[in-house]
C-alpha positions in Angstrom: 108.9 138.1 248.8 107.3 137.6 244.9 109.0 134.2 244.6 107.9 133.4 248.6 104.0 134.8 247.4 103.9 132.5 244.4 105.3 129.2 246.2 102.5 129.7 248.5 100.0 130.4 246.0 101.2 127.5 244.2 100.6 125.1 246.8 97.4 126.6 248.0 96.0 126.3 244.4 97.2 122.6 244.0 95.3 121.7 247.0 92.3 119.2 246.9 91.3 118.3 250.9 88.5 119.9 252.7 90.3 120.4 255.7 90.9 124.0 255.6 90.0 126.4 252.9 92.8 127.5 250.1 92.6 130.8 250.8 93.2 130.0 255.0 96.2 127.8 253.5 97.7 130.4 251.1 97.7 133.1 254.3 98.8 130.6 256.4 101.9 129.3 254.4 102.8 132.7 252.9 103.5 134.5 256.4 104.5 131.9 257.7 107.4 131.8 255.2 108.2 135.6 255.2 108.2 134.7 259.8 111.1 132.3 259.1 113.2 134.0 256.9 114.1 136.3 259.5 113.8 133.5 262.5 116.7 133.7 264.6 116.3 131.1 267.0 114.3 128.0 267.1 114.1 128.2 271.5 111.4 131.2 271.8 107.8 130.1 272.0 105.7 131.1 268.9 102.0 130.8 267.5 100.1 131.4 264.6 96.2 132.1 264.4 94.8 129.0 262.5 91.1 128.5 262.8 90.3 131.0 264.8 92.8 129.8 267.7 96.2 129.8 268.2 98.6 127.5 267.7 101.9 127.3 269.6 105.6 126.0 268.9 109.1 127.1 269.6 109.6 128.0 266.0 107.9 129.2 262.6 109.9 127.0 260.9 108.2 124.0 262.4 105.3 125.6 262.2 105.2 126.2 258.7 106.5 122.5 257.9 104.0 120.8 260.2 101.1 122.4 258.2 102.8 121.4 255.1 103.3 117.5 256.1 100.0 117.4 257.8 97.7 119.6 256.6 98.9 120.2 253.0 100.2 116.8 252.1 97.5 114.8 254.5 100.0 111.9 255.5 97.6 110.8 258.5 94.0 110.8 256.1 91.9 108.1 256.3 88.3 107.1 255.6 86.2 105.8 258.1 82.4 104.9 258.2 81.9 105.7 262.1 81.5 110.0 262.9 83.2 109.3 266.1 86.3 107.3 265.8 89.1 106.1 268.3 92.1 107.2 267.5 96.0 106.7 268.8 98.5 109.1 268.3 101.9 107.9 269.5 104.1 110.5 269.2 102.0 113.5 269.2 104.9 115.9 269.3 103.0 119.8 269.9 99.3 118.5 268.5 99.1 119.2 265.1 98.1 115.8 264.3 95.7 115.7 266.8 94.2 119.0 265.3 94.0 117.6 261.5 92.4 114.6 263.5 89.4 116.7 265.1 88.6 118.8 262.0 88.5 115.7 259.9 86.4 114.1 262.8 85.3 116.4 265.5 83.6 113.9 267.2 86.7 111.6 267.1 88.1 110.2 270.5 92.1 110.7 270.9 94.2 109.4 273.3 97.9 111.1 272.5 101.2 110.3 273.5 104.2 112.5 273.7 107.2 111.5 276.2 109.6 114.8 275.8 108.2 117.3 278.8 108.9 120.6 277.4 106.9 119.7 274.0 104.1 117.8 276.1 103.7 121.5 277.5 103.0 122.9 274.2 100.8 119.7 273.1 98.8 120.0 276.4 99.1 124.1 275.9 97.8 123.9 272.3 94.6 121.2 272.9 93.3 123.5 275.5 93.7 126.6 273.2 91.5 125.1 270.8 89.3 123.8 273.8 89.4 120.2 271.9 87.3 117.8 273.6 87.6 113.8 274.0 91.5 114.3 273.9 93.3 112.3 276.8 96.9 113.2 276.8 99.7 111.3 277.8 103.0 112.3 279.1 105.5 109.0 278.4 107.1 106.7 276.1 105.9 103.1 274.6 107.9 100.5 274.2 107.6 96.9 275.0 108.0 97.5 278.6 106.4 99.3 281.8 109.0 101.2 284.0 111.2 103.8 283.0 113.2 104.2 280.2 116.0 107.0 278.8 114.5 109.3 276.6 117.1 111.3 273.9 116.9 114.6 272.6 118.3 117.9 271.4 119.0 121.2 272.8 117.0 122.7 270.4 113.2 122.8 271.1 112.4 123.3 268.1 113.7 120.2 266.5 110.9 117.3 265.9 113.0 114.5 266.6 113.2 112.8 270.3 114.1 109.0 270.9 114.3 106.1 273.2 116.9 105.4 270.2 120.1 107.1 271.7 121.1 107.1 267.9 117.9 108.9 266.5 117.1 111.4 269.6 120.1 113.8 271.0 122.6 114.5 273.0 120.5 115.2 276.0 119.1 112.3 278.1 116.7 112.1 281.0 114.3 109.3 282.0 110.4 109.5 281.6 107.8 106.9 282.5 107.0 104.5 279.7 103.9 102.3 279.1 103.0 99.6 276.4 100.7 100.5 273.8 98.8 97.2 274.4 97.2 98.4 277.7 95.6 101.3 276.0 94.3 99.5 273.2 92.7 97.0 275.3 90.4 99.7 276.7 88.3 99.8 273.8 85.8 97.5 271.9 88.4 98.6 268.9 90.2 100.8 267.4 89.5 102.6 264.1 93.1 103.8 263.5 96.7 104.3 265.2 99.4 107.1 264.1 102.6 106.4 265.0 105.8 108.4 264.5 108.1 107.4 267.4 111.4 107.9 265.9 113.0 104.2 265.7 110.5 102.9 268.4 108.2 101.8 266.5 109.8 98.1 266.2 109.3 97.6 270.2 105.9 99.1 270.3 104.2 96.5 267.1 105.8 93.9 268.9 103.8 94.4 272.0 100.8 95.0 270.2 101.7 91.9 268.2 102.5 89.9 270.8 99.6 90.5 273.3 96.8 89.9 270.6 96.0 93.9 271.2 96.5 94.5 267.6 93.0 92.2 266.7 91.8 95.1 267.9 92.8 97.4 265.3 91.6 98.2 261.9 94.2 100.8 260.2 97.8 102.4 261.2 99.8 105.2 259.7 103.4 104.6 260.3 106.7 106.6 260.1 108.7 103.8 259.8 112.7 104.5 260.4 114.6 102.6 257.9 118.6 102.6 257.9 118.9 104.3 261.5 123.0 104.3 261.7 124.1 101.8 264.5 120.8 99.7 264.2 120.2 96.8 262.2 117.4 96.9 259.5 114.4 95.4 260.4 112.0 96.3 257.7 110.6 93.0 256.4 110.0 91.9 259.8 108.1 94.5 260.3 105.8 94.2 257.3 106.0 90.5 258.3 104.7 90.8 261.0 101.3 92.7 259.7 101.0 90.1 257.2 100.9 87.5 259.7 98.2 89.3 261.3 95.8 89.8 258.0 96.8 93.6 257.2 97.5 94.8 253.8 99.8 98.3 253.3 100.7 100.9 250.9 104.6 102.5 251.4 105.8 105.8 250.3 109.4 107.0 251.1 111.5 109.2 249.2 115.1 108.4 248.1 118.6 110.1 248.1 121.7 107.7 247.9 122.2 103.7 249.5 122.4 103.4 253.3 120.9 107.0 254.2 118.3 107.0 256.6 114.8 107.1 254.9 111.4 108.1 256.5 109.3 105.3 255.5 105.3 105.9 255.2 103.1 102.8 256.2 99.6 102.5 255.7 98.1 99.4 256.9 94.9 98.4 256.7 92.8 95.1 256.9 92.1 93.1 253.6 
């Protein structure tokens, strides 16, 4: 428990955002560790008190780690001039993007995607628990095609990882609507940034934004790029090649453990 108690204090400390306080952070992180110590299962529905609301998810564990990625580390910050920004979040998962989103801009517009059903409940459950407002939700997949498509996942609902990629969801497989990205886009004057962590579908989604001119729309993206998926071939510097073409710039951060591992690679592009 001392060694749990000074981790959190650690990181609360070392904390520089705005976002939430340190001491909301240190609470937040330290019971959540002590919670998942002694987490049995990652299938029973779960929820924490974070800004005076609660937040739900089928584990502690993913709790705990989604506050760390997004709220702690602040993958998905940005700076933008306009109070009320449109943003895209492809591949919401249970809406804690969407939260960092409206407490960096509450006046934000977000339309969210998430294809797998049972975490779409939770997304859907945890927007209305924080009575969000200006958040359209979405329950399908983008790709490059409208229809229906197989979707891949686990049997545990608590994992964070679902796929059109048979090779990067699960064992499970059922078939959900899916949608291009372009059609959304295209409803708006422009916009300010897309988020996109679609777990190896990324490469089908830029290229229908690419190829229907949507992306002149755009102004930033944050991606989770999927490098080194096993069965796939690499397709990095197309990617990047393809967001040159169009006049973006990018900064990459990805961590590293041994050649031909899978590596989550961070994209931020943004306009010259």
């Amino acid at each position: 428990m001392i060694r749990v108690f000074i981790s959190s204090l650690i990181t609360a400390l070392r904390y520089q955002g705005n976002v939430i306080t340190r001491m909301e952070l240190f609470s937040k992180l330290f019971s959540l560790s002590l919670l998942r110590k002694n987490e049995k299962s990652r299938d029973k529905e779960v929820a924490t008190t974070i800004f005076g609301s609660k937040f739900y998810a089928f584990s502690y564990h993913t709790l705990n780690y989604l506050i760390r990625e997004i709220f702690v580390n602040e993958e998905y910050r940005f700076k933008n001039t306009s109070t009320n920004p449109v943003i895209i979040d492809c591949g919401a998962n249970i809406g804690m993007s969407v939260l960092y989103f409206k407490r960096c801009y509450p006046q934000a517009t977000i339309i969210a995607f998430e294809p797998n059903p049972t975490t779409y409940n939770l997304l859907n459950k945890n927007v209305a628990s924080f009575q969000l407002k200006n958040v359209t939700l979405h329950n399908l997949a983008l790709a490059n095609a409208q229809g229906t498509i197989p979707f891949h996942f686990n049997e545990d609902k608590g994992t964070l990882t679902g796929s059109i990629q048979s090779n990067r969801g699960g064992e499970r497989v059922i078939d959900v609507k899916c949608e291009k990205l372009s059609s959304f886009i295209n409803e708006f004057p422009h916009v300010d940034l897309i988020k996109m962590d679609v777990e190896g579908a990324e490469l089908k989604i830029v290229e229908d934004i690419m190829q229907s001119g949507a992306i002149s729309k755009v102004k930033e993206l944050i991606v989770e790029y999927h490098h080194n998926i096993p069965g796939e071939n690499n397709s990095l510097s197309h990617f990047l090649k393809m967001f040159e073409q169009a006049g973006f710039d990018y900064s990459i951060r990805t961590n590293f453990s041994s050649l031909g591992v899978m590596q989550d690679v961070l994209l931020h592009l943004y306009r010259k």
